[in-house]
SEGUBA-485553 format. One record per residue (C-alpha): x, y, z; residue number from 1. Coordinates in pm, 1 decimal, padded with zeros to 6 digits, always signed. Layout:
<atoms>
+----------+----------+----------+-----+
:       xx :       yy :       zz :   k :
+----------+----------+----------+-----+
:        X :        Y :        Z : NUM :
...
+----------+----------+----------+-----+
</atoms>
This chain:
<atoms>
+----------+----------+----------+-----+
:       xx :       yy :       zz :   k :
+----------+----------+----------+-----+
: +14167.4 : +22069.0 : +15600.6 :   1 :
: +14392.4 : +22275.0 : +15408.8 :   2 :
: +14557.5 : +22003.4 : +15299.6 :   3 :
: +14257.5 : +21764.0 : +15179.7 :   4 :
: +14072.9 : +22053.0 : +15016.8 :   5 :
: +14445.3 : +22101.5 : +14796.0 :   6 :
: +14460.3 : +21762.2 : +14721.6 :   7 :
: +14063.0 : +21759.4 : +14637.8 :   8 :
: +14133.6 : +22052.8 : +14417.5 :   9 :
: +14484.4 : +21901.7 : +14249.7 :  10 :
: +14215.0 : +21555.0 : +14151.9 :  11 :
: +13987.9 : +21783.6 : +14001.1 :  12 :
: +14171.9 : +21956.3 : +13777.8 :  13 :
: +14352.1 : +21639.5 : +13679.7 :  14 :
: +13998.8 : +21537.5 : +13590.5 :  15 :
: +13938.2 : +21823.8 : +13423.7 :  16 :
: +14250.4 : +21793.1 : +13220.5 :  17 :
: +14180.0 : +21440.6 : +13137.0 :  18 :
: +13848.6 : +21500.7 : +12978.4 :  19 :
: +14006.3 : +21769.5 : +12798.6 :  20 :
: +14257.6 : +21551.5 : +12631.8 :  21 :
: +13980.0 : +21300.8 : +12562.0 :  22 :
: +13788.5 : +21556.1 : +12348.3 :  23 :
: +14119.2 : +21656.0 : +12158.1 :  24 :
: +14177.5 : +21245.8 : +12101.8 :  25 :
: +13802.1 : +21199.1 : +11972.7 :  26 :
: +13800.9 : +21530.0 : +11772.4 :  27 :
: +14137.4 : +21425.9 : +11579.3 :  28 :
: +13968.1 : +21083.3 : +11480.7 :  29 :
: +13639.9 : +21271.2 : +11292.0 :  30 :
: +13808.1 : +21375.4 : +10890.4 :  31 :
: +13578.4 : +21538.4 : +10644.6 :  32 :
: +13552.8 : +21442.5 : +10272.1 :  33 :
: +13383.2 : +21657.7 : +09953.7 :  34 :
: +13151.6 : +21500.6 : +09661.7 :  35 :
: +13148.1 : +21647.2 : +09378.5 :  36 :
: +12796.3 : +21742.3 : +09237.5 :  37 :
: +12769.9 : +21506.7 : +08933.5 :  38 :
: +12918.4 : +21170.0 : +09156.0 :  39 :
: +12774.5 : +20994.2 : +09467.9 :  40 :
: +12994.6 : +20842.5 : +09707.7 :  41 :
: +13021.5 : +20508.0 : +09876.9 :  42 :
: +13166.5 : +20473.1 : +10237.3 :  43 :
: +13269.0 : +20116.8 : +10446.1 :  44 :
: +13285.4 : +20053.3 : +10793.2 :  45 :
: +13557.5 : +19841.5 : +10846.0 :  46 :
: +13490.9 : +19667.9 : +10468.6 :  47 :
: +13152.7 : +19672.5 : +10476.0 :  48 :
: +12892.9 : +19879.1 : +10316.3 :  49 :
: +12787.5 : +20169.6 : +10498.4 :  50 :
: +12599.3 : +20513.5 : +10374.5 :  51 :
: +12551.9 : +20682.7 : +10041.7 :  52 :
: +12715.3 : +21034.3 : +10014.3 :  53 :
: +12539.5 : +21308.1 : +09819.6 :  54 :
: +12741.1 : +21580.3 : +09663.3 :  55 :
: +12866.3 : +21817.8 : +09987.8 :  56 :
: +13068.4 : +21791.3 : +10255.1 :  57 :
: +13019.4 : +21486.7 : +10466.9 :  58 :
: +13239.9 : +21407.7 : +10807.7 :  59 :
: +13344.8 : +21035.9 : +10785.5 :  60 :
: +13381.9 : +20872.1 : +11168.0 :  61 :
: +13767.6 : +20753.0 : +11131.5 :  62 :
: +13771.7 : +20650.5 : +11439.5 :  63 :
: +13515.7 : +20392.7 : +11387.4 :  64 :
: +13717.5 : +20225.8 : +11036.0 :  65 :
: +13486.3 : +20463.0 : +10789.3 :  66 :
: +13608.1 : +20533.3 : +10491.6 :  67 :
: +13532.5 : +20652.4 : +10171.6 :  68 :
: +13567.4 : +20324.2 : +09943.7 :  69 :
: +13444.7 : +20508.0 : +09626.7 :  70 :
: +13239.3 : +20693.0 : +09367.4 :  71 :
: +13032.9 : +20648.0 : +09107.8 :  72 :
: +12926.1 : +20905.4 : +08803.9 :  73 :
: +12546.9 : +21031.6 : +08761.0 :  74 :
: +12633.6 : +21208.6 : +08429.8 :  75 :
: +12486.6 : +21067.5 : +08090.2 :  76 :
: +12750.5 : +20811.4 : +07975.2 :  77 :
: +12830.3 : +20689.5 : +07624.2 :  78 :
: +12990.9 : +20334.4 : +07528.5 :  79 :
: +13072.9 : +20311.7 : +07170.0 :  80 :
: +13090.6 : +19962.6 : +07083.7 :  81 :
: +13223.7 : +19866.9 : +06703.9 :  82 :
: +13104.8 : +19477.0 : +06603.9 :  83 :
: +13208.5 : +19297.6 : +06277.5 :  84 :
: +12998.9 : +19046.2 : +06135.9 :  85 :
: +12824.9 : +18971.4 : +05799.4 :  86 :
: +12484.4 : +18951.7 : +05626.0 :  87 :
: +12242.9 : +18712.4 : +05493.0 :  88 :
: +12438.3 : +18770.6 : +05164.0 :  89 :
: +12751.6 : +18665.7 : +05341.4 :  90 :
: +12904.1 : +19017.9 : +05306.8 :  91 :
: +13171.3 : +19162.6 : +05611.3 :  92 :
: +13056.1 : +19485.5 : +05785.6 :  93 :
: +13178.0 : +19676.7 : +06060.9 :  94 :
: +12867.4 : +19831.1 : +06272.4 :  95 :
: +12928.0 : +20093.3 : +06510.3 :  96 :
: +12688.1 : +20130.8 : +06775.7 :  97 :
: +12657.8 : +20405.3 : +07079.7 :  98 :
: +12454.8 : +20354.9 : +07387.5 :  99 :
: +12388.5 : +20614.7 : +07642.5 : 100 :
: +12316.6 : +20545.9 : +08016.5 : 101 :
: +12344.3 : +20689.4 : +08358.6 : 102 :
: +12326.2 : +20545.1 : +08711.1 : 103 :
: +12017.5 : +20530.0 : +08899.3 : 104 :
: +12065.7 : +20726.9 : +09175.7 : 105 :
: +11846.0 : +20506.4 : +09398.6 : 106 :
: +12015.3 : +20218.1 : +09290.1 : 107 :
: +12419.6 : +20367.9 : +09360.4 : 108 :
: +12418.4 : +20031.0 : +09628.7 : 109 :
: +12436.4 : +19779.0 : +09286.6 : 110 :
: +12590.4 : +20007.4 : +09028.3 : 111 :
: +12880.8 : +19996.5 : +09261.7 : 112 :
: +12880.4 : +19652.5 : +09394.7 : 113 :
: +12709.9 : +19401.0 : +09137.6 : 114 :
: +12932.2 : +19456.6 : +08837.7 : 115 :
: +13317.8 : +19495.4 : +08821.9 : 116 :
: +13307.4 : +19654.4 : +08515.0 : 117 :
: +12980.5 : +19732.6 : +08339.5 : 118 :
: +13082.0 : +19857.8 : +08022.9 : 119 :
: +13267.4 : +19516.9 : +07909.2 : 120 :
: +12909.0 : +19367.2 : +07998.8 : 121 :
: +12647.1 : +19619.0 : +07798.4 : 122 :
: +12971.8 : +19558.1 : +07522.8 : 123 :
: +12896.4 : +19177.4 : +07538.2 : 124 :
: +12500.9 : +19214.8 : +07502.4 : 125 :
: +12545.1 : +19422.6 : +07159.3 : 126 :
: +12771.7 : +19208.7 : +07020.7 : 127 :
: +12489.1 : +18955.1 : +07131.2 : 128 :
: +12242.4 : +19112.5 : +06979.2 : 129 :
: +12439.0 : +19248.1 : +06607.3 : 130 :
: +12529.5 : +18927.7 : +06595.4 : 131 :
: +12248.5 : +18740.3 : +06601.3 : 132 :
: +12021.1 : +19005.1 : +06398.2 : 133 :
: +12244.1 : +19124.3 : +06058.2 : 134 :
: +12285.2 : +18751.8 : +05958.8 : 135 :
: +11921.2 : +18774.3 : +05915.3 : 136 :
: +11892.3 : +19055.8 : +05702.0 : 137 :
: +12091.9 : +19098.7 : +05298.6 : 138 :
: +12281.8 : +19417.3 : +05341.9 : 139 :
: +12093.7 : +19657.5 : +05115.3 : 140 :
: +11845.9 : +19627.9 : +05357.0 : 141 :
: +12082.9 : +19673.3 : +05640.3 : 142 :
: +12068.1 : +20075.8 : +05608.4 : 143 :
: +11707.3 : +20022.0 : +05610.4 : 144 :
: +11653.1 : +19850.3 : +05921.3 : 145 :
: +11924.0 : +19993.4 : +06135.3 : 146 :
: +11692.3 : +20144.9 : +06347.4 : 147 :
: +11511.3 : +19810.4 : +06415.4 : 148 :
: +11876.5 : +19683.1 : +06539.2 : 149 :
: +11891.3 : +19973.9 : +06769.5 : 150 :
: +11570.0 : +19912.2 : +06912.7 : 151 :
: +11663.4 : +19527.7 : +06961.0 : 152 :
: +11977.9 : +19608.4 : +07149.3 : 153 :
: +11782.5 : +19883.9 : +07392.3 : 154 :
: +11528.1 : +19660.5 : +07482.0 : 155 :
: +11796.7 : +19396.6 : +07546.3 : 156 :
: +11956.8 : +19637.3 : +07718.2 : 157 :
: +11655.4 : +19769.6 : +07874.9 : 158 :
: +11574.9 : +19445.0 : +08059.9 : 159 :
: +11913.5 : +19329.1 : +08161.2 : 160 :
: +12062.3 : +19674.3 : +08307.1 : 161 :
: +11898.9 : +19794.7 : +08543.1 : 162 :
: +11896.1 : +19537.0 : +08783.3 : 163 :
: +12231.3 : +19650.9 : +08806.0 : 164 :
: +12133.8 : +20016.9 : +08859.1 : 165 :
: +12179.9 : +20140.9 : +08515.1 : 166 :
: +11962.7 : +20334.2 : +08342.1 : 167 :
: +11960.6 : +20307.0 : +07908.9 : 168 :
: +11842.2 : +20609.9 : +07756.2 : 169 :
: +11919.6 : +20575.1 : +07409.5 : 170 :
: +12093.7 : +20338.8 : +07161.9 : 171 :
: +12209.1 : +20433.5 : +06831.7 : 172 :
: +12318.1 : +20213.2 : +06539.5 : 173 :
: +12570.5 : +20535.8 : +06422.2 : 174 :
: +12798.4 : +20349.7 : +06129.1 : 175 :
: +12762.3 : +20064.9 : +05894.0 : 176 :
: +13115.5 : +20037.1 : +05698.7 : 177 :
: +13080.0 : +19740.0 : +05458.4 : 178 :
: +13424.5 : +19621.2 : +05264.1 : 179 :
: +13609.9 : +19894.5 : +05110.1 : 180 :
: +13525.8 : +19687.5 : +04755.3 : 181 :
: +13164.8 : +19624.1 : +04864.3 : 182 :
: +13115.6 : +20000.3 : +04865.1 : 183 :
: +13331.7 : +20052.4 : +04534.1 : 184 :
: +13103.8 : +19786.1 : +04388.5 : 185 :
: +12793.8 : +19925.8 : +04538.9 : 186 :
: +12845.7 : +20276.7 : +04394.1 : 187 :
: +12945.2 : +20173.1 : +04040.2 : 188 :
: +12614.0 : +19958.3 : +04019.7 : 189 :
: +12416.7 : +20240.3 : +04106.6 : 190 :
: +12620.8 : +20459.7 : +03853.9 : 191 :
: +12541.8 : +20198.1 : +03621.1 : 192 :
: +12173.3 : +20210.2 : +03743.5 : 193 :
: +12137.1 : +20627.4 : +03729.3 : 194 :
: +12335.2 : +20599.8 : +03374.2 : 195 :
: +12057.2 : +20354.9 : +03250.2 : 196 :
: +11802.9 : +20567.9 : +03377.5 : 197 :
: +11945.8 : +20896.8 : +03179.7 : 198 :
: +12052.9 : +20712.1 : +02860.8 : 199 :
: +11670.7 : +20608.8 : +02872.2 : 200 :
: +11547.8 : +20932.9 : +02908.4 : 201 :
: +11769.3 : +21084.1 : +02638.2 : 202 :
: +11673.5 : +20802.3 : +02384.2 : 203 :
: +11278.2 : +20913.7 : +02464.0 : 204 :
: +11341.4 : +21301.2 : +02444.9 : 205 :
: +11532.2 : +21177.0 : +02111.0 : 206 :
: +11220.7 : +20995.7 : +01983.4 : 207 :
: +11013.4 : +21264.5 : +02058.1 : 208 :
: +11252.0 : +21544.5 : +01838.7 : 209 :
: +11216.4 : +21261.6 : +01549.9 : 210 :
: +10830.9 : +21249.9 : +01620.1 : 211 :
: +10747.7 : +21635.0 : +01619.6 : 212 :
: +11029.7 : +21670.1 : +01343.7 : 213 :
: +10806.0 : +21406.5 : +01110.6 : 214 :
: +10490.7 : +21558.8 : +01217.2 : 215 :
: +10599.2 : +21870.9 : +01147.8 : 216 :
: +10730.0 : +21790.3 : +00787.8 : 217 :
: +10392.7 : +21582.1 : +00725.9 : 218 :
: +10219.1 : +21917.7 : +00812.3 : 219 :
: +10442.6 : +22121.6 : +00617.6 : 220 :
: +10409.4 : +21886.4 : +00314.8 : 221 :
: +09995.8 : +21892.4 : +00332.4 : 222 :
: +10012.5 : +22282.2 : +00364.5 : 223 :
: +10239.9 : +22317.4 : +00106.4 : 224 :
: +10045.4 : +22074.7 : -00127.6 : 225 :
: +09695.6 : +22248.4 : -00055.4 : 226 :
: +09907.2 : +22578.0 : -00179.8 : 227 :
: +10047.5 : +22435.4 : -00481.0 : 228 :
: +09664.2 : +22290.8 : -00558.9 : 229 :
: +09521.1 : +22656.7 : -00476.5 : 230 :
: +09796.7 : +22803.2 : -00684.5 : 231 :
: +09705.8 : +22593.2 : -01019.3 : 232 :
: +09350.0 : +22639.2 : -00967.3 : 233 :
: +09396.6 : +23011.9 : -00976.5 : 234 :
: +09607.6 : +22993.3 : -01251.4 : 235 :
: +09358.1 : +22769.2 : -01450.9 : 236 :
: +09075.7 : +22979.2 : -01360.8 : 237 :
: +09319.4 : +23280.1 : -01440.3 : 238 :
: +09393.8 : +23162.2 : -01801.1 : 239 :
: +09045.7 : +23055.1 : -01893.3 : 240 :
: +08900.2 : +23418.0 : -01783.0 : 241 :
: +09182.7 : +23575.2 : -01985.9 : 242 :
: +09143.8 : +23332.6 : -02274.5 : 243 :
: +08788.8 : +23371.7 : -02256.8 : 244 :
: +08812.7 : +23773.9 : -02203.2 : 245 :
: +09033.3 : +23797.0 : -02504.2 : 246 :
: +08838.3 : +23555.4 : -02720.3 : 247 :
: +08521.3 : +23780.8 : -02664.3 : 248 :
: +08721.6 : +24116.3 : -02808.4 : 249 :
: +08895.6 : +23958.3 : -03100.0 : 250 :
: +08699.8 : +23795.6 : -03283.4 : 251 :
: +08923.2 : +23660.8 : -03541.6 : 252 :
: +09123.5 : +23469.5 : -03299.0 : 253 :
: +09116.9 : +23132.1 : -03156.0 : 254 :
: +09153.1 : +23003.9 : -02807.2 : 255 :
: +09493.8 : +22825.3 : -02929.0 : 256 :
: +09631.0 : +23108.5 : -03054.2 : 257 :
: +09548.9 : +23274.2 : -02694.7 : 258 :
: +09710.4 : +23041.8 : -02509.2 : 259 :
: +10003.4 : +23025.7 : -02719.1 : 260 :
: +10067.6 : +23368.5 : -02656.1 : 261 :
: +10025.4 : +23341.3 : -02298.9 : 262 :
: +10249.5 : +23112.0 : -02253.2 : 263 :
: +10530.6 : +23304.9 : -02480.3 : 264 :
: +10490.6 : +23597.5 : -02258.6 : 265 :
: +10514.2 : +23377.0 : -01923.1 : 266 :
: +10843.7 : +23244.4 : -02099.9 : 267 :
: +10966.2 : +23537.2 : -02111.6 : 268 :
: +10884.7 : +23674.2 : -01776.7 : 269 :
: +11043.7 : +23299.7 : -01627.8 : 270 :
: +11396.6 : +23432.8 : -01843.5 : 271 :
: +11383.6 : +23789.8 : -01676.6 : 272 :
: +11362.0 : +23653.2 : -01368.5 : 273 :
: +11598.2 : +23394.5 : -01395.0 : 274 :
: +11868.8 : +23679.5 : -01511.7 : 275 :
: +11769.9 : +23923.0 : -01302.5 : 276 :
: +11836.5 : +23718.9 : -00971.4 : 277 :
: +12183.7 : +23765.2 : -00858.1 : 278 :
: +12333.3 : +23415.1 : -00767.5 : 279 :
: +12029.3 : +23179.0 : -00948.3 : 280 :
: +12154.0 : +22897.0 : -01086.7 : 281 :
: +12175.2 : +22877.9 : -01473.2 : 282 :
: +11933.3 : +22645.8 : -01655.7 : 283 :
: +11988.9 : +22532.6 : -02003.9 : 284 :
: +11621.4 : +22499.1 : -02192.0 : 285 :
: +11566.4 : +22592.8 : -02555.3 : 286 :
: +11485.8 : +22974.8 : -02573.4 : 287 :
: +11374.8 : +23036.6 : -02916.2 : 288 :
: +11032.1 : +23196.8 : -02936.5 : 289 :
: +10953.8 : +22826.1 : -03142.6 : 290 :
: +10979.0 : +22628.6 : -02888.0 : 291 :
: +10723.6 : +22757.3 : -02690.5 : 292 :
: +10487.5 : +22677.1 : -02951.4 : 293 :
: +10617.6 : +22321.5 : -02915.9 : 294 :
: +10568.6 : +22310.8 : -02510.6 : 295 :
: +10188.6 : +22467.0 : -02568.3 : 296 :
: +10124.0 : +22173.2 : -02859.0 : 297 :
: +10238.5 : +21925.1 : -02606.6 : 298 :
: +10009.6 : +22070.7 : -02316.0 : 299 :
: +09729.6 : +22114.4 : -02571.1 : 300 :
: +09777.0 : +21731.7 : -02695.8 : 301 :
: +09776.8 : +21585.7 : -02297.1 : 302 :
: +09494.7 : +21734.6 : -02231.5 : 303 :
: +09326.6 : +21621.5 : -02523.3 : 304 :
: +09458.1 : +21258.1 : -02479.6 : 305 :
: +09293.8 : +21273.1 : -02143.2 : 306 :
: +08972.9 : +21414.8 : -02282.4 : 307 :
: +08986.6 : +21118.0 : -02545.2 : 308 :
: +09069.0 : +20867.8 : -02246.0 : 309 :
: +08706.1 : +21027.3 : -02044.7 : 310 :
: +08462.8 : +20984.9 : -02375.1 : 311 :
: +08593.8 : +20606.6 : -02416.4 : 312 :
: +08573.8 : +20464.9 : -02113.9 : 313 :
: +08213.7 : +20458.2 : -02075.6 : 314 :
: +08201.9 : +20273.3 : -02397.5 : 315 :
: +08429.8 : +20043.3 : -02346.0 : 316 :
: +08247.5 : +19960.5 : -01966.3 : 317 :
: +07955.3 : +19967.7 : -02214.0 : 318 :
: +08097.9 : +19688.7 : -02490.4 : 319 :
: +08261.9 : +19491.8 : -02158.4 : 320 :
: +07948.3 : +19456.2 : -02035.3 : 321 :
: +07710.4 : +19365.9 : -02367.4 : 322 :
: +08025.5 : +19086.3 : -02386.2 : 323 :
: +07929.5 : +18937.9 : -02053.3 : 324 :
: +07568.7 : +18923.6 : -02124.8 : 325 :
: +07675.7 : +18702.4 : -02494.3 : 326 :
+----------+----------+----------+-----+
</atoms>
């Protein structure tokens, strides 16, 4: 007995042991592996697809072929893509374009497996669609309508991508770089444009000077020529009161011999004046006392000439018309 129940005892603990080194073996086949919080990872059992990691720490069954075969980025991506073609006006531009995406995380399965490389292929559908929408349009019009291109390629985008587990949030039509002469041209025609313009406006702000300036002479001349007419009609009506003042005191005296001596004193006021202004400009008239008498004979005979010419012209209107009616 003593000896079975040693023996029983030695087969247990060989047992014992034997389970123990089985959970050692299967423990040492289990690894770990850590995501990252912005990716999602991808694992294969023996090459083919198996779970979805989330950002942690995940055990991966070694001993069953798992593995980790890769990972793919949930952050907000940006391709830059930079197409050269030209416009309806057969002009060369360069056209930058950005377009922002992210994976779907619901979708990590054909992000990962459907496309080898995704960016070449959103690259591909812009130049598609830049292509196929400046020829269209003359290149002033271009700067216009870039966001109409940028739509264009989003909803291409939009359609195609996400069948492939992308997501397209936003694309932008960022640069449009015509030929360095194209631009050198461009700016010196709208020099020449905004010169026009101000060469225009300086002619009409000229015209307008010349306008107010003529205007403003005319004015001056009338005002001026209303004074002068006030002025002689208050020196007529100034004469005739003092001829007609000084007739009525002196009897003896005639309205000739008035005026003559009028005008000999307003002579010789004019000839203080003259000589009494420093810097006036000398004038050479006769300046005996006779000649005044002269000046007044020749004012006295105008006016009588002009009297004469009055009294006749009826009567000749008269004789003109007793003519007609012989």
């Amino acid at each position: 007995k003593s000896s079975s129940s040693s023996s029983s005892s030695r087969r247990g603990s060989d047992v014992s042991e034997g389970r123990a080194s089985h959970r050692a073996g299967s423990m040492s086949l289990v690894c770990v592996t850590t995501v990252s919080q912005d990716r999602v990872a991808v694992t294969e059992t023996c090459g083919k697809f198996s779970r979805t990691l989330s950002p942690g720490l995940h055990p991966i069954l070694c001993c069953i072929g798992e593995c980790v075969a890769g990972d793919v980025s949930t952050r907000v991506q940006q391709l830059d893509v930079v197409c050269e073609t030209k416009t309806k006006d057969n002009v060369f531009c360069r056209t930058t374009v950005s377009v922002q995406y992210e994976v779907r995380r619901e979708q990590v399965y054909d992000a990962f497996y459907k496309l080898t490389d995704p960016r070449s292929q959103m690259t591909a559908y812009v130049y598609d669609v830049v292509r196929s929408s400046l020829p269209r349009i003359n290149l002033d019009n271009v700067f216009d309508q870039k966001d109409e291109i940028a739509m264009a390629i989003k909803a291409q985008l939009g359609t195609v991508m996400p069948e492939f587990g992308y997501n397209i949030i936003k694309t932008l039509v960022t640069d449009i770089s015509p030929n360095e002469k194209v631009r050198k041209a461009m700016n010196e025609i709208n020099a020449a444009s905004r010169m026009r313009a101000a060469a225009t406006e300086k002619a009409e702000a000229e015209k307008i000077l010349v306008v107010k300036a003529a205007e403003a002479d005319a004015e001056s001349k009338y005002l001026q020529g209303v004074g002068i007419s006030r002025q002689r009609q208050a020196i007529v009506g100034g004469l005739q009161e003092s001829v007609v003042a000084f007739t009525d005191k002196v009897g003896d005296i005639q309205p000739k011999d008035v005026l003559q001596l009028m005008l000999m004193t307003q002579y010789f006021d004019m000839m203080k004046d003259v000589g009494a202004q420093a810097g006036s400009t000398v004038v050479f008239v006769p300046h005996t006392p006779g000649s005044v008498g002269e000046v007044g004979d020749q004012v006295r005979d105008a006016l009588l000439q002009a009297n004469a010419a009055g009294v006749g012209a009826p009567n000749s209107q008269k004789m003109v018309r007793r003519s007609g009616r012989h």
